[in-house]
C-alpha positions as CSV (number, residue, x, y, z in Angstrom):
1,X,220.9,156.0,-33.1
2,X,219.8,157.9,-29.5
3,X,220.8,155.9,-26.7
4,X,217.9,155.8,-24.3
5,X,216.8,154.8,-20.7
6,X,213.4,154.2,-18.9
7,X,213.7,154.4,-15.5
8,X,212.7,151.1,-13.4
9,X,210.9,150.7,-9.9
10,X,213.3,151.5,-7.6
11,X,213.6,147.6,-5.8
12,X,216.2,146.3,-3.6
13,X,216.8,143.6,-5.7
14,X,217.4,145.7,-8.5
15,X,219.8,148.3,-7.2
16,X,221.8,146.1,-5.0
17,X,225.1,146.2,-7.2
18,X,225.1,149.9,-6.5
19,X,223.8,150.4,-3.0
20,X,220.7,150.0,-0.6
21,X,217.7,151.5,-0.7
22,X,216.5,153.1,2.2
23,X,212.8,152.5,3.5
24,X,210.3,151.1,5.6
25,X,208.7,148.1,4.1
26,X,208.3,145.0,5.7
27,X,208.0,144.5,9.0
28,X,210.0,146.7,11.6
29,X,213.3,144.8,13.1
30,X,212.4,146.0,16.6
31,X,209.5,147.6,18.3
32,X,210.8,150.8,20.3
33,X,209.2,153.6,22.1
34,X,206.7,152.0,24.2
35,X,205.4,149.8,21.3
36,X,204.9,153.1,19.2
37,X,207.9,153.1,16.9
38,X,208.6,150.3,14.7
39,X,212.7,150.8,14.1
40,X,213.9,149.5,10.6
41,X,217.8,149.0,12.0
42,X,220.9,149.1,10.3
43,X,219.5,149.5,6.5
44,X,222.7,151.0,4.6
45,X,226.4,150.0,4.4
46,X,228.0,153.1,5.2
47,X,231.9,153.1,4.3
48,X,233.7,156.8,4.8
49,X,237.6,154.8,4.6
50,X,240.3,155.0,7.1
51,X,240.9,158.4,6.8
52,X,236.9,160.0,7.0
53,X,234.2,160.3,9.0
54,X,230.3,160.5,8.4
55,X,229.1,163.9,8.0
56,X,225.4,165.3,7.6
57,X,224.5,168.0,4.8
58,X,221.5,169.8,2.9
59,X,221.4,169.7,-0.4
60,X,218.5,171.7,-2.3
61,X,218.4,170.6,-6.2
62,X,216.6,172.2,-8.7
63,X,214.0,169.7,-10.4
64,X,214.3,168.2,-13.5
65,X,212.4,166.8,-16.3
66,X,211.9,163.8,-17.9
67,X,213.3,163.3,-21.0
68,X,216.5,164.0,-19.2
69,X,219.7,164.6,-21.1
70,X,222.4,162.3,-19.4
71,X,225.8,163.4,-20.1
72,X,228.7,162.8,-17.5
73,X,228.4,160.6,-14.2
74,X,230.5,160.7,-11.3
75,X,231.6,158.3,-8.1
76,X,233.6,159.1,-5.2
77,X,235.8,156.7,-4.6
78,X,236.6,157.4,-0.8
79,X,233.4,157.1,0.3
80,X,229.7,156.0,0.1
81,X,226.7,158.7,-0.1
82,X,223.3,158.6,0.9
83,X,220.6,160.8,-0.2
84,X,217.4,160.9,1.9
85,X,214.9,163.2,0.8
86,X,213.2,165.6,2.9
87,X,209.6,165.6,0.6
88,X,207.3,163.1,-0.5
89,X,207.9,163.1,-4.7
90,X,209.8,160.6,-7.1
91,X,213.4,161.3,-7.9
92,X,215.6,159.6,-10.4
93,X,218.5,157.7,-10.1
94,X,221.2,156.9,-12.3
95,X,223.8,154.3,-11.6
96,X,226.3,152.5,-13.8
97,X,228.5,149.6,-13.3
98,X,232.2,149.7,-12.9
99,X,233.8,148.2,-16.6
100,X,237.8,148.8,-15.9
101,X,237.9,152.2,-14.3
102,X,235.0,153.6,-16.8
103,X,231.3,153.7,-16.1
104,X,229.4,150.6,-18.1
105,X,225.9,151.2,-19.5
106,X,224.0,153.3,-17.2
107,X,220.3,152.7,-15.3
108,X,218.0,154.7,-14.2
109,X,215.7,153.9,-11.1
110,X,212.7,155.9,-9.9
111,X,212.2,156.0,-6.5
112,X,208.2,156.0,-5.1
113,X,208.4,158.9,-3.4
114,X,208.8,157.6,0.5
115,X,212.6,156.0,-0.5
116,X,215.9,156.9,0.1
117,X,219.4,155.6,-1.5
118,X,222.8,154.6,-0.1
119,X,225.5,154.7,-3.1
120,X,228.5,151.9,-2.1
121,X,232.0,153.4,-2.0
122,X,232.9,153.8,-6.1
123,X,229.5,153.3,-7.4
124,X,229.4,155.4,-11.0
125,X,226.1,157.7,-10.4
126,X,224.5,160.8,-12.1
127,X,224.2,164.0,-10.5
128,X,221.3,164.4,-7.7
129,X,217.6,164.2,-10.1
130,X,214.5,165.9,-8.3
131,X,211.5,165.7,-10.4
132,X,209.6,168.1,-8.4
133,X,210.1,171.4,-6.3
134,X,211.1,170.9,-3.1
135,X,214.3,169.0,-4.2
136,X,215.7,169.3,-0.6
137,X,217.5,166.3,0.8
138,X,219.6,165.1,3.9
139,X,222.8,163.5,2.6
140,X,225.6,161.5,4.4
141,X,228.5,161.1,3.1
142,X,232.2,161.3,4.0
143,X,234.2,164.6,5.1
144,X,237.7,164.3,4.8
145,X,241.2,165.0,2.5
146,X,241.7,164.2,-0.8
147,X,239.9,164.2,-3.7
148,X,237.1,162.2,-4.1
149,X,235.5,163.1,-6.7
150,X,235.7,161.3,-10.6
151,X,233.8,162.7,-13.4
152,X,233.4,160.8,-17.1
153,X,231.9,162.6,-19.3
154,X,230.2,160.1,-22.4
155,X,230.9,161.2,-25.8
156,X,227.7,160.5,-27.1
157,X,225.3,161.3,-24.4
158,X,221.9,159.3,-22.9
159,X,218.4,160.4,-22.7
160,X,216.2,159.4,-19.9
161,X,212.6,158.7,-21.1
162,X,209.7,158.6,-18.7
163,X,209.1,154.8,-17.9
């Protein structure tokens, strides 16, 4: 039998065992700029370990389409990532939960198009998802030595179905 996901709202709630979301709902924590900025402060728990430091990339992903072929995740285990997109379009999210040292069933998330995520430190994920052309995203993550990078690659793969 085909193992199979539908993605879910992307929630706070829901994704809190594997990160934050980032966004701007609710009301602002502090009005800045002469009462023209409405800042939404401190929204991720970024975690780069004793021996990193926060660094600021591009990333430009080709799009891809639902049904989705889901195959090997991956977590880094020396530092959290966040992915902020630089368009207005969806993009999927898969996460998994740790089960001794090995991803446990996986979930996908779609995001509404104005959110952002912050993976926690050794949170099992897929591999960045656009849905749509641009695909260009501003992520933070750690810079530093070692490896930290895991792959698993599932022996019987997943398929992502539109929700």
């Amino acid at each position: 039998m085909p193992r199979t996901l539908r993605p879910e709202p992307l929630t706070a709630a829901a994704f809190a065992p594997f990160g934050d979301v980032l966004d701007c709902t609710g009301a602002p924590d502090r009005i800045i700029n002469q009462g023209l900025c409405g800042r939404f402060h401190d929204r991720a728990r970024l975690d780069f370990g004793a021996d990193g430091r926060a660094g600021l990339s591009l990333f430009r992903a080709d799009p891809r389409a639902l049904p989705y072929r889901l195959d090997m995740v991956e977590r880094h285990p020396d530092g959290s990532q966040a992915f902020i997109p630089m368009h207005a379009h969806p993009f999927l999210i898969i996460t998994a939960p740790d089960a001794d040292g090995r991803p446990g069933p996986p979930r996908a998330f779609l995001t509404d198009g104005a959110q952002g995520i912050n993976l926690h430190r050794g949170t099992w994920h897929g591999v960045l998802t656009p849905l749509a052309t641009p695909g260009r995203f501003a992520v933070i993550d750690r810079i530093g030595p070692g490896n930290n990078l895991q792959e698993h690659w599932f022996t019987e793969p997943w398929t992502v179905l539109p929700a």
